[in-house]
Biotite code that builds the C-alpha atoms (Angstrom):
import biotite.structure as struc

atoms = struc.array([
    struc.Atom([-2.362, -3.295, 1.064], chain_id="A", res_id=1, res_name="UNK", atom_name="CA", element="C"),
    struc.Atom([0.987, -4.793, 0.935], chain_id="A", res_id=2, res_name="UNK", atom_name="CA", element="C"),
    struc.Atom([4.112, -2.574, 1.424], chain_id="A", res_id=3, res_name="UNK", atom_name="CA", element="C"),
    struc.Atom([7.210, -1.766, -0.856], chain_id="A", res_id=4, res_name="UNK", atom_name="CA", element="C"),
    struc.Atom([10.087, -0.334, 1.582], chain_id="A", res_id=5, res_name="UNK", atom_name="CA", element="C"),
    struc.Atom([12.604, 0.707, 0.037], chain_id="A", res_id=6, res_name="UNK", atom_name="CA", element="C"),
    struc.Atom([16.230, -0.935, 0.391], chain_id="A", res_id=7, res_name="UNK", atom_name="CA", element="C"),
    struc.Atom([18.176, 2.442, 2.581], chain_id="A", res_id=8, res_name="UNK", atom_name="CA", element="C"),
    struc.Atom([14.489, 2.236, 4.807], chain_id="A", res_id=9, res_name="UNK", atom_name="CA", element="C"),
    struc.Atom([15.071, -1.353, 5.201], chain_id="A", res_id=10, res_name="UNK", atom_name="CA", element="C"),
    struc.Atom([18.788, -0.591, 5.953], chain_id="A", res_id=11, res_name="UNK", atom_name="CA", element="C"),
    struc.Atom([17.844, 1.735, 8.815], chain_id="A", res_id=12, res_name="UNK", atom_name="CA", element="C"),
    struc.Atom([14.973, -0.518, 10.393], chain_id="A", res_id=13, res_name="UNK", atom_name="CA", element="C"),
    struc.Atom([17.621, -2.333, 10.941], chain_id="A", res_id=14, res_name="UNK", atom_name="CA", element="C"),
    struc.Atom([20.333, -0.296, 11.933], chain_id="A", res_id=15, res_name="UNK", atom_name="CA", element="C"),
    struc.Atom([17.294, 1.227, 14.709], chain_id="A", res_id=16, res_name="UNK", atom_name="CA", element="C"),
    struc.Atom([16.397, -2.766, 15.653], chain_id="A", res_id=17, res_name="UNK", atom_name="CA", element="C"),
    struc.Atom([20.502, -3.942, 16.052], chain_id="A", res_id=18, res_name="UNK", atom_name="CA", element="C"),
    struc.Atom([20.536, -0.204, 18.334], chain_id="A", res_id=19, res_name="UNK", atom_name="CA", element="C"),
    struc.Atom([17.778, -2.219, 20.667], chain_id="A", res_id=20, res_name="UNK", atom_name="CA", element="C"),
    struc.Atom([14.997, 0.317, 19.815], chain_id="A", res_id=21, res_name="UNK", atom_name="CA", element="C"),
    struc.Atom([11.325, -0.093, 18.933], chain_id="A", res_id=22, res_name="UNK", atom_name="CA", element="C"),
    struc.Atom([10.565, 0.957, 15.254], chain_id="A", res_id=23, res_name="UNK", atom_name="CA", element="C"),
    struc.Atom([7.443, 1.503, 13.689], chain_id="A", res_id=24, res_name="UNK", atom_name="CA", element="C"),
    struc.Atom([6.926, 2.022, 9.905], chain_id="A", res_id=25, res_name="UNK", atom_name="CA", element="C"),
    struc.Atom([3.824, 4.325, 8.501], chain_id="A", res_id=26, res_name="UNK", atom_name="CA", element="C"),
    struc.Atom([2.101, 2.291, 5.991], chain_id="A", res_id=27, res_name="UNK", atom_name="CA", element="C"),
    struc.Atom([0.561, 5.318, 4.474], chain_id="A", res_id=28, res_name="UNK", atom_name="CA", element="C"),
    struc.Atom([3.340, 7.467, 4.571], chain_id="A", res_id=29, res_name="UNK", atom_name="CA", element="C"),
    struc.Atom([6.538, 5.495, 5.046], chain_id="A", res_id=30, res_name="UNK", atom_name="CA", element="C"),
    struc.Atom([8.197, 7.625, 8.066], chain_id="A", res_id=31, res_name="UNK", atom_name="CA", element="C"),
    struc.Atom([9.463, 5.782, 10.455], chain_id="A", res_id=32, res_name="UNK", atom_name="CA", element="C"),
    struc.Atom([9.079, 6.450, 14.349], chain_id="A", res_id=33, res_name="UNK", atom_name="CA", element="C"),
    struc.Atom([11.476, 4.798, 16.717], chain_id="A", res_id=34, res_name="UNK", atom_name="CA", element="C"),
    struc.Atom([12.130, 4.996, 20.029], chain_id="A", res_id=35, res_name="UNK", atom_name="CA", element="C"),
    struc.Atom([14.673, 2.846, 23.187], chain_id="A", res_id=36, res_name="UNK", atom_name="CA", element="C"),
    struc.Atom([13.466, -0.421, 23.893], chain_id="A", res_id=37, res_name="UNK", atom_name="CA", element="C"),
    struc.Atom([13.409, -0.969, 27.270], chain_id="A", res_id=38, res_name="UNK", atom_name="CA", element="C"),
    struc.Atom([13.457, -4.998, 27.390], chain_id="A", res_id=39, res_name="UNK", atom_name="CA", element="C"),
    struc.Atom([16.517, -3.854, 24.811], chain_id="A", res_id=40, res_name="UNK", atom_name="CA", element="C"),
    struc.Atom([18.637, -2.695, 27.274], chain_id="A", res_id=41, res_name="UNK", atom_name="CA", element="C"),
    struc.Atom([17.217, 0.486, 27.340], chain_id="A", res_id=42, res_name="UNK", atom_name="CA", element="C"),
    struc.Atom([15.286, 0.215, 30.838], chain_id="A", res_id=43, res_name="UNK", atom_name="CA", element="C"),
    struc.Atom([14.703, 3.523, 32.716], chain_id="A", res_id=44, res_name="UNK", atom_name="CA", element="C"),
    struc.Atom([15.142, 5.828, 29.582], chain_id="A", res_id=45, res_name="UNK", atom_name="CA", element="C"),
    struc.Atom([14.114, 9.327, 29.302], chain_id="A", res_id=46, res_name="UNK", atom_name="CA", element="C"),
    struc.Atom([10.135, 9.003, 27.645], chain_id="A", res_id=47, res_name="UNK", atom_name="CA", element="C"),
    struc.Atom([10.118, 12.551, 28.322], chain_id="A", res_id=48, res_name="UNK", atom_name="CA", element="C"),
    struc.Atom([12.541, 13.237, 25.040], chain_id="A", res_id=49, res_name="UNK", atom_name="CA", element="C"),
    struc.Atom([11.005, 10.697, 22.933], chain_id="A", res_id=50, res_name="UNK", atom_name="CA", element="C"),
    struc.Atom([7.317, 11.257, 23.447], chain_id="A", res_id=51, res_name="UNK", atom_name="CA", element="C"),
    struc.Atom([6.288, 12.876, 20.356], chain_id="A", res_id=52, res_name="UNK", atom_name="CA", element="C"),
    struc.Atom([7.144, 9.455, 18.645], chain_id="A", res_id=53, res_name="UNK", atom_name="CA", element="C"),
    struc.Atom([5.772, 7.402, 21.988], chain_id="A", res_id=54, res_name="UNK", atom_name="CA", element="C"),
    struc.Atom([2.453, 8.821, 21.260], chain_id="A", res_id=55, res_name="UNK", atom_name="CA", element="C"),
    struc.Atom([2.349, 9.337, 17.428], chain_id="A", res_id=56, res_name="UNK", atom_name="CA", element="C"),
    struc.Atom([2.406, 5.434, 17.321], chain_id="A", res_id=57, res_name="UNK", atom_name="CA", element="C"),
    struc.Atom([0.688, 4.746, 20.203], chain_id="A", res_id=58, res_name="UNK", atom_name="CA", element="C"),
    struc.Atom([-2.600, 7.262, 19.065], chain_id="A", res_id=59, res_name="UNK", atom_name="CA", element="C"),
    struc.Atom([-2.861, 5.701, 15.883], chain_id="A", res_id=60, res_name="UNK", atom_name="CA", element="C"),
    struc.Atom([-0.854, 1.824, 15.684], chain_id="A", res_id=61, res_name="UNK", atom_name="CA", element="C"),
    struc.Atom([-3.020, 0.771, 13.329], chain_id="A", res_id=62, res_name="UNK", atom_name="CA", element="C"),
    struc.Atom([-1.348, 2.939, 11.129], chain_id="A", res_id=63, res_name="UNK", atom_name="CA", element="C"),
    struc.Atom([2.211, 1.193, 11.668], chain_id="A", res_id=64, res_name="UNK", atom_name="CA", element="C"),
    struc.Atom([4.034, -2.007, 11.046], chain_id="A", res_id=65, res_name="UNK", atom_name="CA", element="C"),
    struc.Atom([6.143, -3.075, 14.084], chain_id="A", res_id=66, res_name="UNK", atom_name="CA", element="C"),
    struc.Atom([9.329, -4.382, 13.206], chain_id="A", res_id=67, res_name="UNK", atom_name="CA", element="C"),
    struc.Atom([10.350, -6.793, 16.022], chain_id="A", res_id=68, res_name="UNK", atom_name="CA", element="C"),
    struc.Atom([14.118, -6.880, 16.845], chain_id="A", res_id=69, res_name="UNK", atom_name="CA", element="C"),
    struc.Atom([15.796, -10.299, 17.564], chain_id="A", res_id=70, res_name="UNK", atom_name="CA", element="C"),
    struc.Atom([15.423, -12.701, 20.849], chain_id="A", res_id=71, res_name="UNK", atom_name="CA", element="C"),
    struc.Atom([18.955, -13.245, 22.404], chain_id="A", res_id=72, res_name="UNK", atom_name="CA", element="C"),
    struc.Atom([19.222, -17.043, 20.698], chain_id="A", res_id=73, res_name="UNK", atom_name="CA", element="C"),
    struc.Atom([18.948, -15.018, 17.622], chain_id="A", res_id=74, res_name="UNK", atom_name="CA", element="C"),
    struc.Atom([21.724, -13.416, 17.784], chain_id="A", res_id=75, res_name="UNK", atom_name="CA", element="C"),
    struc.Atom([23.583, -16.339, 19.121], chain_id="A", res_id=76, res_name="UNK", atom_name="CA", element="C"),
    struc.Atom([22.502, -18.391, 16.616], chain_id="A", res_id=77, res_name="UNK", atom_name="CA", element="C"),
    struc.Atom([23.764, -15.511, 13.809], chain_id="A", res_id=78, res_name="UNK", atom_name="CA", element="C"),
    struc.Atom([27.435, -15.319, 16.020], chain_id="A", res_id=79, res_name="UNK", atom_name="CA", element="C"),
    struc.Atom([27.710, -19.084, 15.587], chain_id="A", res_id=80, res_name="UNK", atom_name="CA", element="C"),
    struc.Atom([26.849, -19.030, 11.921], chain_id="A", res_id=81, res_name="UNK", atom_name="CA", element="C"),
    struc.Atom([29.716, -16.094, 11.528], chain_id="A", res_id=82, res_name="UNK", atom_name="CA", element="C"),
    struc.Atom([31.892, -18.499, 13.863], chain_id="A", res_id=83, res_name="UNK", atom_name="CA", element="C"),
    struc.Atom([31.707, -21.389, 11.888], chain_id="A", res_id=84, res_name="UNK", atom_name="CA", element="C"),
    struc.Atom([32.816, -19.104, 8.462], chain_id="A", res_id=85, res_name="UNK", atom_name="CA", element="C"),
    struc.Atom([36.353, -18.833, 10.391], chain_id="A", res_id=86, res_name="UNK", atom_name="CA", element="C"),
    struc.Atom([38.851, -20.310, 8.116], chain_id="A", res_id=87, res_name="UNK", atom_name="CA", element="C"),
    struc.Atom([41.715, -20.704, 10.450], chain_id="A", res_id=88, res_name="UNK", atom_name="CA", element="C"),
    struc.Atom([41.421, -23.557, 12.567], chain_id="A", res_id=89, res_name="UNK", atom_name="CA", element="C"),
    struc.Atom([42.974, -22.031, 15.903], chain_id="A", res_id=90, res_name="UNK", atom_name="CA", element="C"),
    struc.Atom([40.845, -18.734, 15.497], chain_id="A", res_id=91, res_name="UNK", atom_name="CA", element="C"),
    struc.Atom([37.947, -20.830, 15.454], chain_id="A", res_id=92, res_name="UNK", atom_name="CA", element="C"),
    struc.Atom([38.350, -22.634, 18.529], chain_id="A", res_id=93, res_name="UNK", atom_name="CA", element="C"),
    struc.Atom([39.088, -19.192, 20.443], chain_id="A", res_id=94, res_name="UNK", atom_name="CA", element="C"),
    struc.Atom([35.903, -18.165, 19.244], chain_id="A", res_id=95, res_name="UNK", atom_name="CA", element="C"),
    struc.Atom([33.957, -21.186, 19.929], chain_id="A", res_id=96, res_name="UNK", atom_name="CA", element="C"),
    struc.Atom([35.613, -21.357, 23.472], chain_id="A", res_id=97, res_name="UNK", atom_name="CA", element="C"),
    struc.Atom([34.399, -17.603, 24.357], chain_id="A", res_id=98, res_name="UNK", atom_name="CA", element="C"),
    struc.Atom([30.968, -18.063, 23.267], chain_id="A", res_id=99, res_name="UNK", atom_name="CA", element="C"),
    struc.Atom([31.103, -21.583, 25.707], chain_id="A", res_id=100, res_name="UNK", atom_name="CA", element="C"),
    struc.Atom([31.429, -19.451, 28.636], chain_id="A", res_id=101, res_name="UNK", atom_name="CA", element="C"),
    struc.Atom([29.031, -17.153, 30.643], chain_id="A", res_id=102, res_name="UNK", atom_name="CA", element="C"),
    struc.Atom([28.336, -13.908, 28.989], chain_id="A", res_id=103, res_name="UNK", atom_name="CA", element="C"),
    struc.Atom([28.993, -14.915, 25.215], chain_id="A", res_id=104, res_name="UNK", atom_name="CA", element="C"),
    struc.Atom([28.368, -11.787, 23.911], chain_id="A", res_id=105, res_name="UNK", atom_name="CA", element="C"),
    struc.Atom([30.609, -9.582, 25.802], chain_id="A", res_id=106, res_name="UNK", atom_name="CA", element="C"),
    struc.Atom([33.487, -12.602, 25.047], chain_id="A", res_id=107, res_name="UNK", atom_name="CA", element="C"),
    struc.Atom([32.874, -12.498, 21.442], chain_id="A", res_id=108, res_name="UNK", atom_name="CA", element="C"),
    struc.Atom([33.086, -8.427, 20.878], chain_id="A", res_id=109, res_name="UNK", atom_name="CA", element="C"),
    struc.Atom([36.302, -8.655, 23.262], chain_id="A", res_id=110, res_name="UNK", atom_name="CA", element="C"),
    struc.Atom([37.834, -11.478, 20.909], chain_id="A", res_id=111, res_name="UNK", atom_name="CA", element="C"),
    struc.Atom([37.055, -9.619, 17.764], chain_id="A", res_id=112, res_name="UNK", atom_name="CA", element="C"),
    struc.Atom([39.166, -6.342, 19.210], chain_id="A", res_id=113, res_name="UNK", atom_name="CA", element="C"),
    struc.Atom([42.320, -9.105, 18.625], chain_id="A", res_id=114, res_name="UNK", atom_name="CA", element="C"),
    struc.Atom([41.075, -9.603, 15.173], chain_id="A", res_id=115, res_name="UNK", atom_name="CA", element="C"),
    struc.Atom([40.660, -6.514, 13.305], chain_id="A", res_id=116, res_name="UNK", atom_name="CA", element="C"),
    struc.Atom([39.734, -8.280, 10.222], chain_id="A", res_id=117, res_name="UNK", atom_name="CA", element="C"),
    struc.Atom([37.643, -10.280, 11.216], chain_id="A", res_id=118, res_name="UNK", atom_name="CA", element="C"),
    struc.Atom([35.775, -7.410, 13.510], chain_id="A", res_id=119, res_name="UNK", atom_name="CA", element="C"),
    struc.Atom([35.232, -5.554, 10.222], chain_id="A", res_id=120, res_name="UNK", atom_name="CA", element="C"),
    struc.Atom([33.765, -9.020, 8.700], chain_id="A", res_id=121, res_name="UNK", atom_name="CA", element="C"),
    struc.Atom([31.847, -9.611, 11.469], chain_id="A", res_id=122, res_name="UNK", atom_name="CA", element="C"),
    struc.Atom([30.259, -5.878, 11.235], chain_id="A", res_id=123, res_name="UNK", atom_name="CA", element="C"),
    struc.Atom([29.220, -6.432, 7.407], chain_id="A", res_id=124, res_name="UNK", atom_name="CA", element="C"),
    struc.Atom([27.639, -10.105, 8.342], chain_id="A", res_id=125, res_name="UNK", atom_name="CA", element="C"),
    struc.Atom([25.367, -8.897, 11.345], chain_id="A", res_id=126, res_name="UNK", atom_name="CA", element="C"),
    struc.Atom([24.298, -5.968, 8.849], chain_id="A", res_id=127, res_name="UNK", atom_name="CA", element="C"),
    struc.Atom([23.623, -8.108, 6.444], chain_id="A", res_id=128, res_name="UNK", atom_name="CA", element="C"),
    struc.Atom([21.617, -10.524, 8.637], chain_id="A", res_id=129, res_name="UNK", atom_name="CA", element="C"),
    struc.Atom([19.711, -7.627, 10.371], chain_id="A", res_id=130, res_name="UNK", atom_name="CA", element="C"),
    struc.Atom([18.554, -6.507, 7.027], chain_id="A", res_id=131, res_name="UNK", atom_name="CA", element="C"),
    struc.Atom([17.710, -10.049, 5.785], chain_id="A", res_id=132, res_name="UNK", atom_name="CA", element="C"),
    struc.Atom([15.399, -10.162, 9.088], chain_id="A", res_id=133, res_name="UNK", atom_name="CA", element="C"),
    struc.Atom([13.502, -7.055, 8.514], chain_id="A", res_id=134, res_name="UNK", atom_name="CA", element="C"),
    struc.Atom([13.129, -8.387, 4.800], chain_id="A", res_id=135, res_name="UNK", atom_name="CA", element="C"),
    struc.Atom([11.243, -11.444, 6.615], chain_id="A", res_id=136, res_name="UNK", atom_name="CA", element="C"),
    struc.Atom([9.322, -9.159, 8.708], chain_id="A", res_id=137, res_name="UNK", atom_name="CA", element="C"),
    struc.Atom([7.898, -6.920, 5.929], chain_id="A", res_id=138, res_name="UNK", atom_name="CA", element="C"),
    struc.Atom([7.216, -10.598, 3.952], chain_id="A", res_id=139, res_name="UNK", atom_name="CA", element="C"),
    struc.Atom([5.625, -11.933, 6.715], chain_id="A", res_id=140, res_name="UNK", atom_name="CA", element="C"),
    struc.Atom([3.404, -8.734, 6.451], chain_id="A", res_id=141, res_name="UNK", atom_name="CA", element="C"),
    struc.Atom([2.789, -8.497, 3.093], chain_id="A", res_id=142, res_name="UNK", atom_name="CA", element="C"),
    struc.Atom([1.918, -12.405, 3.014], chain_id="A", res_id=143, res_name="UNK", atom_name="CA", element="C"),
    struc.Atom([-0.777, -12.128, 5.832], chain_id="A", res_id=144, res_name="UNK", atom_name="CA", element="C"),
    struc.Atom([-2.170, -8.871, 4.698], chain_id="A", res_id=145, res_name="UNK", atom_name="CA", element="C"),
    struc.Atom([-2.392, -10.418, 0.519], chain_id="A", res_id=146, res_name="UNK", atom_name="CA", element="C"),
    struc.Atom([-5.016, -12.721, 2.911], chain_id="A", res_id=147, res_name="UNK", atom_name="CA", element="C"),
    struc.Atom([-7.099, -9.985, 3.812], chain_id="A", res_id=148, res_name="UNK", atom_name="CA", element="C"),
    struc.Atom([-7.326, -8.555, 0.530], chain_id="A", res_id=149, res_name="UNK", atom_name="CA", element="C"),
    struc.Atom([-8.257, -11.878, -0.976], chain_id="A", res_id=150, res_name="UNK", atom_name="CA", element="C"),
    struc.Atom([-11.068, -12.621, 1.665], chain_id="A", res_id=151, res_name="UNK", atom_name="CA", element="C"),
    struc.Atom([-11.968, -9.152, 0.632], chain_id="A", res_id=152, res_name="UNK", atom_name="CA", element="C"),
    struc.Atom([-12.422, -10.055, -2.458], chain_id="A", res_id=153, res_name="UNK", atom_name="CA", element="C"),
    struc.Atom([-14.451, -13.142, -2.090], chain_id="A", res_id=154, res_name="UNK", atom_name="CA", element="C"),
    struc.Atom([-17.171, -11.221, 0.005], chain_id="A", res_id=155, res_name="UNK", atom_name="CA", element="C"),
])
């Protein structure tokens, strides 16, 4: 059966995702379970205070979609995008230079505190491209499981 999540459950998917966390949406009941991502940046976290969601996905995943949060060239590929929106000529190049040097991200979020405008810019773009990938995810979903319910149909 194909999923309908609504817009503020989309919103927080991927609020949880940008966070670096695992999240898991009931299909039945739409709650969603989340929990630190340790490939996120979350290694060596405490299981011990998220276990009841740990195991409430883990005894019955079938029952879940897993929303996947973005690879690193993801992310660099959605700073570059915002990059290339910069109007002002100099700007851009001092952005373009700090993402040309080892450790891009950290460069880029210690540009931005120079910018204030464009920080706040910056924070409204990466929501709205977080929320536009969760949006694919759930498609994607939807899409393969419309093929199930068609060879379903045919049997």
């Amino acid at each position: 059966m194909p999923v309908n999540i609504s817009p503020e459950t989309i919103k927080e998917i991927a609020e949880q995702l940008d966070m670096g966390m695992k999240c898991y949406y009931h299909i039945q009941t739409g709650e969603l379970e989340y929990y630190p991502d340790e490939l996120k940046g979350h290694a060596g976290f405490d299981e011990e205070l998220w276990e009841e969601s740990i195991n409430k996905v883990e005894e019955n995943y079938q029952e879940y979609i897993r929303f996947e949060g973005m690879e690193s060239h993801e992310s660099f590929g959605i700073m570059e995008d915002f990059i290339s929106m910069i109007s002002e000529e100099k700007i851009l190049r001092r952005f373009e230079d700090a993402i040309g040097y080892r450790k891009p991200f950290q460069n880029f979020k210690q540009l931005l505190l120079s910018y204030p405008d464009l920080r706040e810019q910056w924070f409204a773009y990466k929501d709205r491209r977080f929320i536009e990938f969760v949006k694919e995810q759930v498609e994607v979903y939807n899409n393969a499981h419309k093929d199930d319910e068609s060879s379903d149909d045919t049997q």
